[in-house]
C-alpha positions, 0 to 999 in steps of 0.5 A: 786858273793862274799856274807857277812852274817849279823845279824838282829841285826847289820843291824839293828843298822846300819840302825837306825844311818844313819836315826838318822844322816839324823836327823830323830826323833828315833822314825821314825828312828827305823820305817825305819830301820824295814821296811827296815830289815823286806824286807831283812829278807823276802828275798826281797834283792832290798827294803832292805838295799841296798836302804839306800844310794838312801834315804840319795841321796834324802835327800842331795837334799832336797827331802825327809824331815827327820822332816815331819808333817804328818797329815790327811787332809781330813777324813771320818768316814772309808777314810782318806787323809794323807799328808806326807810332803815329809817324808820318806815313810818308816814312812809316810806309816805305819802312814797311815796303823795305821788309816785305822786300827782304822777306821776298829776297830771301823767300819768294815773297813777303807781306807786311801790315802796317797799323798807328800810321797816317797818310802815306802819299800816293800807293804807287811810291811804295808798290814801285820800290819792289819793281826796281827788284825785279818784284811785283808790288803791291800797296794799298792802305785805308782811309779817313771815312767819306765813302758811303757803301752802295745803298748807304747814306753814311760814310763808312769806307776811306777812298781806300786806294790800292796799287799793283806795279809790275817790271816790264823790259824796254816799256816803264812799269805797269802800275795800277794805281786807283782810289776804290772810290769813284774819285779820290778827294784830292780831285774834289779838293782840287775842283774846290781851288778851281772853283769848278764843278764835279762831274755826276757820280763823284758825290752824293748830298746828305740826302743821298742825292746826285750832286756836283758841288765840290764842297758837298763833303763839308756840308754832310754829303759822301763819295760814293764807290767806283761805279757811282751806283749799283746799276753801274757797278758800285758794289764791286767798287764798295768790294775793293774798298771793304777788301783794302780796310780789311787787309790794311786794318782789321788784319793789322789792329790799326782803326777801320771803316767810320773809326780811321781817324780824319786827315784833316784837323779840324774834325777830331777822331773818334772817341771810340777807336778799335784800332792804332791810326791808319792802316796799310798793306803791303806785299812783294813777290820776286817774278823768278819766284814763277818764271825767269824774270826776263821771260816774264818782262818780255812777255809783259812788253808783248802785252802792253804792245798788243794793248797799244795797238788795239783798235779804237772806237775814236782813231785819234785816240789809243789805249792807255796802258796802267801808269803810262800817263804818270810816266809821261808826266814824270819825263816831262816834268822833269825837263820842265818844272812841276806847275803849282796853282795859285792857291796850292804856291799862296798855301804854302808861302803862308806856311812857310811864313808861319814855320818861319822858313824861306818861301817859294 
């Protein structure tokens, strides 16, 4: 597999100019092209640049709205409802996260759902802007349906991913980031460019079979929860993902389970829909709303110090502390560039052929 190297910064004015001819405002356009740098910075290679072309789809097909009103239309004095008109997640998002922000500041901690949006990056973007507050974030949203709930031989549930992100003192954050699926399916997608096979317990066929086919989603299969089978514990990760498409949708009035719209376009979205677009949650609770924040960040560096030196069952390899490998990632990339895989660079230079802008 044939690798090309990238600055932050070349990706990063690339991305701007295919938002800016999507006819987005700069301002949003810088947004999404940071949400999107900032996943592949990270490491997290499948919510990064390669889904640039999957927006403009949707865009062509008039699914996502470049110019969105996005507005609270249902607040509290710490919850807030938030609709995003259909506008890139990417934007509507970190919208969203900035109230339940604010609410905190001023009392202790705010929660915002978020209905007629779409797909929003990776969670821990967002769940990371109430850290630089000194706050506990937490983000999640849901997702086109492909995950079949334990027993099931039918996709009802997104990948459904939710993120926790807590402030340490001299070690980066805590950021528990995760699909509630047993993989997501940029993994799958990205398998699929390799044109590699996927370990046991990612998918099942359509007929509720084990299967290692990459493709298998496109020929009638379906993720299946973390945990793979109930044996394993699939019910739990089917209870995480049932609780994020509730917190993101059902509370919000945005579409859930089998009728959130796909993120790709070329399947349509149901005719039958009980919601708006996609759905997120978001929440922000200010640390000195417990202990000073300080003690707490302390305490949290003695944590992730006691988990580090845990002894290990191999002595060659150490316990991972949640978003350690994403920090390690982020350094690193920085200094040296971000590689994109031939298919992702060829992806996007047809792209960028197609809007009639420069290309990498």
């Amino acid at each position: 597999m044939k690798f090309h190297t990238f600055t932050e910064n070349n990706l990063r004015h690339f991305t701007e100019n295919v938002f800016l001819t999507m006819g987005c405002p700069e301002t949003d356009a810088k947004l999404a092209a940071d949400v999107l740098l900032r996943s592949d910075l990270r490491g997290i290679d499948s919510h990064g640049v390669a889904r640039l072309s999957g927006y403009v789809r949707l865009w062509e097909k008039k699914r996502i709205n470049a110019t969105p009103n996005v507005k609270v239309v249902h607040e509290t004095a710490t919850t807030a409802t938030v609709d995003g008109d259909g506008g890139l997640g990417l934007v509507v998002a970190p919208f969203a996260m900035k109230i339940a922000i604010e609410k905190a500041q001023t009392y202790g901690s705010g929660w915002v759902s978020v209905k007629n949006s779409n797909h929003f990056g990776i969670a821990g973007y967002h769940a990371l802007m109430a850290v630089e507050q000194d706050m506990i974030g937490i983000s999640m949203t849901n997702a086109s349906p492909l995950v079949a709930p334990t027993y099931a031989n039918e996709r009802l549930l997104g990948t459904n991913p939710m993120c926790y992100a807590f402030p340490a003192g001299k070690y980066p954050p805590v950021v528990v980031d995760m699909a509630t699926a047993a993989a997501a399916n940029g993994k799958l997608e990205i398998a699929q460019r390799a044109n590699q096979p996927i370990p046991e317990g990612w998918v099942q066929n359509k007929e509720g079979k084990v299967a290692t086919n990459p493709h298998e989603l496109k020929e009638g299969g379906s993720l299946l929860p973390l945990g793979s089978d109930k044996d394993h514990g699939s019910h739990k990760g089917y209870g995480l993902g049932a609780t994020v498409d509730i917190l993101s949708a059902v509370l919000s009035g945005a579409n859930y389970g089998p009728w959130v719209p796909p993120f790709v376009a070329f399947l349509e979205p149901p005719t039958d829909p009980v919601g708006e677009g996609i759905g997120h949650f978001f929440g922000a609770m200010r640390i000195d709303g417990f202990r000073p924040a300080q003690e707490f960040k302390d305490h949290l560096d003695n944590w992730i110090e006691r988990f580090k030196g845990a002894k290990t069952v191999d002595p060659e390899k150490k316990v991972i502390i949640p978003g350690e490998p994403e920090y390690l990632a982020e350094d690193e990339r920085k200094k040296n560039g971000i590689p994109l895989i031939d298919a992702v660079v060829n992806d996007l230079n047809e792209l960028a052929q197609k809007l009639g802008i420069a290309t990498l």
